[in-house]
C-alpha positions as semicolon CSV with decimal commas, in nm:
position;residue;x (nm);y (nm);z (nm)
1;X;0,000;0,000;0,000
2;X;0,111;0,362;-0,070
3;X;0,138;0,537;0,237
4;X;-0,060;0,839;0,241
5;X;0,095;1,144;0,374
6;X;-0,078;1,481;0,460
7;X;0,044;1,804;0,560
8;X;-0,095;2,157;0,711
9;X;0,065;2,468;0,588
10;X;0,365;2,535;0,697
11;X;0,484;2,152;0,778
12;X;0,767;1,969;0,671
13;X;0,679;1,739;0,416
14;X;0,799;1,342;0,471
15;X;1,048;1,317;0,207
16;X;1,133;0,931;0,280
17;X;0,934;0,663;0,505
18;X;1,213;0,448;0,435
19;X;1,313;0,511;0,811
20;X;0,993;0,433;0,915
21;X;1,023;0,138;1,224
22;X;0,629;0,063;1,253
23;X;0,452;-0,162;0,967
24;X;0,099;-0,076;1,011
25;X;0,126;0,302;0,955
26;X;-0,014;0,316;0,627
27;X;-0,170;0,693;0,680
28;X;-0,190;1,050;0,806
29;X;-0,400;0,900;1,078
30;X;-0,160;0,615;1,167
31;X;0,095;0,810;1,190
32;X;0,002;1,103;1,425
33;X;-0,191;0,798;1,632
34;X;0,191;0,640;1,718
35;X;0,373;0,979;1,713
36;X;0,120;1,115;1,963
37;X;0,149;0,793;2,178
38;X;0,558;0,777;2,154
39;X;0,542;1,186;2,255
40;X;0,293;1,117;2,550
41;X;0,584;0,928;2,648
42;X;0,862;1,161;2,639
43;X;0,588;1,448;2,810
44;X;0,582;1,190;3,078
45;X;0,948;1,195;3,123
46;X;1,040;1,558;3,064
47;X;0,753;1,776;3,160
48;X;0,581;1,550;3,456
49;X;0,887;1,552;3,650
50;X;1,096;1,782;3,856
51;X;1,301;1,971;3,605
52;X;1,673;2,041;3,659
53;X;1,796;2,377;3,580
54;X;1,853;2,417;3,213
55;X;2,246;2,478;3,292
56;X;2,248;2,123;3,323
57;X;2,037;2,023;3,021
58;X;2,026;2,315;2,751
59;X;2,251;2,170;2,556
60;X;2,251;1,994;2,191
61;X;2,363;1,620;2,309
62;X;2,059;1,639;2,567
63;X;1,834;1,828;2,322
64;X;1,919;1,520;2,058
65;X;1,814;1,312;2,313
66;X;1,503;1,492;2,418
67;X;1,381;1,428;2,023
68;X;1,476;1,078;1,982
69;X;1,280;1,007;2,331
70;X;1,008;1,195;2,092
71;X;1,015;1,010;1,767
72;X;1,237;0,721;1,848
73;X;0,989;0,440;1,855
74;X;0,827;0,562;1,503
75;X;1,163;0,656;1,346
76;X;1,513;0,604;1,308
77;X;1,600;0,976;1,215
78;X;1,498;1,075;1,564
79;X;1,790;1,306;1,754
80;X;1,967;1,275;1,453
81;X;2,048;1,643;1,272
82;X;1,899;1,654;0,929
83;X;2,119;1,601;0,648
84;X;1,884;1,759;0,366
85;X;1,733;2,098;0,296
86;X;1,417;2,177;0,358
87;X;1,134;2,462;0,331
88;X;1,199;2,572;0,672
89;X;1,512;2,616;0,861
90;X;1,904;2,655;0,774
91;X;2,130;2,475;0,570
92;X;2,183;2,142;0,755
93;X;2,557;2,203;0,793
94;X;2,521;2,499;0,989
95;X;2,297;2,311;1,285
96;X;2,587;2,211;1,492
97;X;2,670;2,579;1,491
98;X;2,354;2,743;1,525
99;X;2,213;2,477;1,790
100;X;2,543;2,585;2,017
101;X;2,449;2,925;2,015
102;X;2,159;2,907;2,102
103;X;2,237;2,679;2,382
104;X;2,471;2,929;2,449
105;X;2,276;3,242;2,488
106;X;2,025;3,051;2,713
107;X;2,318;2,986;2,979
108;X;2,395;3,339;2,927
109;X;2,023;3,443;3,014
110;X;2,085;3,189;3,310
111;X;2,364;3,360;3,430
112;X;2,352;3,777;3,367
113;X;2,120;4,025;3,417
114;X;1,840;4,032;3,105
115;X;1,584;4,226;3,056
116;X;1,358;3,943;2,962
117;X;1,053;3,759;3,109
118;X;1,070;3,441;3,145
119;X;0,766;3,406;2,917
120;X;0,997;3,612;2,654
121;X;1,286;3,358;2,636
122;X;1,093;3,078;2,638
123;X;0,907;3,231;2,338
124;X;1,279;3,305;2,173
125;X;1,377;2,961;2,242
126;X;1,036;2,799;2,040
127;X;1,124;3,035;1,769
128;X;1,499;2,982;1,753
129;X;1,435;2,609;1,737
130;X;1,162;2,601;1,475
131;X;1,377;2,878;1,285
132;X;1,703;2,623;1,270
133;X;1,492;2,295;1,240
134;X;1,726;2,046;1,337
135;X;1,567;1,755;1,293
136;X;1,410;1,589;0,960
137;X;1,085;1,612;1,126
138;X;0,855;1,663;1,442
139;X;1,064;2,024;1,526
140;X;0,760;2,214;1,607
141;X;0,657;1,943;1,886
142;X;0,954;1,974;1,985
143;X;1,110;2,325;1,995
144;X;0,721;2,356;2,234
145;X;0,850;2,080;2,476
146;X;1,161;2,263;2,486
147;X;1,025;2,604;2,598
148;X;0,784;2,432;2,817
149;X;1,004;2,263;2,997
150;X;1,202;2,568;3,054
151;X;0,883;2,725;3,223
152;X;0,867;2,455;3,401
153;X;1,183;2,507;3,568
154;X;1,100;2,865;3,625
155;X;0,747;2,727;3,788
156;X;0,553;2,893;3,553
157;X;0,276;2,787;3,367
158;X;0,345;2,684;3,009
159;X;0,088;2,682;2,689
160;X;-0,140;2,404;2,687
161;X;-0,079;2,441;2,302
162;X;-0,440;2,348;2,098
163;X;-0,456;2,006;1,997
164;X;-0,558;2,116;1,652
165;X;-0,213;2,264;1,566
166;X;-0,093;1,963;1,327
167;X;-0,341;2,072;1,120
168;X;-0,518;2,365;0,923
169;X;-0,724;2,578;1,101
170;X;-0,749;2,895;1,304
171;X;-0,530;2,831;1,539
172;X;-0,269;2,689;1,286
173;X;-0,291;3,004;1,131
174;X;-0,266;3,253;1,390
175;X;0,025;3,009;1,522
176;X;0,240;3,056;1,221
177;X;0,165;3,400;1,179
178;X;0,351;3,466;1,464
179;X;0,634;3,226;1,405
180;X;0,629;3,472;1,051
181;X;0,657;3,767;1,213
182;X;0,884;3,648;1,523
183;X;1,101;3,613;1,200
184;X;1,109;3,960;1,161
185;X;1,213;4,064;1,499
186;X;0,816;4,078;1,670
187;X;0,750;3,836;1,916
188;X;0,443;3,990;2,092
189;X;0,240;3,783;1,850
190;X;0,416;3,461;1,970
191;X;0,394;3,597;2,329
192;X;-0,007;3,686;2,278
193;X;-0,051;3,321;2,194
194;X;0,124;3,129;2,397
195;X;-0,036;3,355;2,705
196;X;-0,380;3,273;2,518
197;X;-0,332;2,917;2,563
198;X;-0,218;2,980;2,925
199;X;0,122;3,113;2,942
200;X;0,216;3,284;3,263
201;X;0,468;3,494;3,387
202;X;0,535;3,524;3,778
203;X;0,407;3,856;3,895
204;X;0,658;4,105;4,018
205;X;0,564;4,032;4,419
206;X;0,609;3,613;4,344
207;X;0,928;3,696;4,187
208;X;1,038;3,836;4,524
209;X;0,921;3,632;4,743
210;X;0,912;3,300;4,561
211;X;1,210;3,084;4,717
212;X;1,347;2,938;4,371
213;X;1,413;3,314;4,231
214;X;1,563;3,376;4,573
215;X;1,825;3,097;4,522
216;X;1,871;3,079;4,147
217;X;1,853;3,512;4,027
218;X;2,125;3,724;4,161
219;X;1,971;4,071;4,242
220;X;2,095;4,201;3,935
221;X;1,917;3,958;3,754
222;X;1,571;3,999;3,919
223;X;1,638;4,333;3,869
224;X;1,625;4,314;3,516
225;X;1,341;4,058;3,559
226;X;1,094;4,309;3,736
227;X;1,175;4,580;3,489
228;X;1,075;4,319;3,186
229;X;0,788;4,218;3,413
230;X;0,630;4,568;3,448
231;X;0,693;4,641;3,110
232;X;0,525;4,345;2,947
């Protein structure tokens, strides 16, 4: 049987199901049936739990792990860096590169005064990730599990992202939109969102008196926090 693919705008299309490790996926509907089941999995495992402080984790050997603990029971390419060009994302030989720097300026967020929520880099970090697309496939799922879980270490609430996003719709739409114009240097769009869909910052009085900013932000840091705060 011919397997029968379908994509939403904006998706990477399947360009070989030679990879593929489960027989009976034949369709569209097969297929997002044992992705969803093998990400349930890795939600499980890295949202569920406490969550170490991304010093310790934000970096591209754990984030290739992360994926394959995605995808890894559907296909062989998971955690692996894609090796072909597609629509979206940068030339696949400037991933290593582009994946450290990012990993990069996250430890430098973690570590200096910014003058960004924690909503904000979280929303940089789904963008940067989608925007280098390391993977061959599933980068969307995963550059969200990525931000989320960096919420999560910051105990704030992350998007409960519509269900309805791996395909065409409104919320598709709007979703990509601001992916579009987070390209361009606007993230409020992306920030707008992901606070739609439940998103939250810490107030200014939690992030005094909340014992994990206490122990993990130098006062310069929540310095620069509370201005970002009560300007956002």
């Amino acid at each position: 049987m011919t397997l029968q693919w379908e994509y939403p705008e904006g998706a990477t299309p399947i360009q070989n199901a030679s990879d593929l490790k489960i027989p009976w996926v034949q369709t569209q509907r097969d297929l997002n049936h044992a992705e969803m089941e093998n990400i349930a999995i890795a939600h499980k495992i890295y949202l569920t739990k406490s969550v170490p402080n991304p010093m310790k984790w934000f970096e591209p050997s754990m984030l290739q792990k992360i994926h394959k603990e995605m995808y890894g029971k559907v296909w062989g390419w998971a955690g692996k860096y894609r090796k072909e060009i597609t629509s979206i994302g940068i030339k696949p030989y400037l991933i290593p590169l582009y994946l450290a720097q990012l990993c990069d300026e996250v430890k430098y967020w973690l570590q200096h005064p910014v003058e960004l929520t924690f909503l904000e880099q979280a929303a940089r970090i789904h963008h940067k990730m989608v925007y280098i697309h390391p993977f061959e496939n599933g980068n969307g799922r995963f550059s969200r599990l990525i931000a989320d879980r960096y919420l999560v270490f910051w105990e704030c609430p992350y998007p409960q992202w519509p269900i309805d996003l791996q395909k065409n719709g409104a919320s598709r739409f709007e979703y990509i939109q601001s992916l579009k114009h987070a390209d361009q240097g606007n993230y409020d769009p992306l920030l707008i969102f992901m606070q739609k869909w439940g998103a939250r910052d810490p107030s200014p009085s939690q992030l005094e008196k909340t014992s994990l900013y206490k122990k993990k932000l130098s006062p310069d840091q929540k310095q620069s926090i509370a201005k970002a705060l009560m300007r956002s």
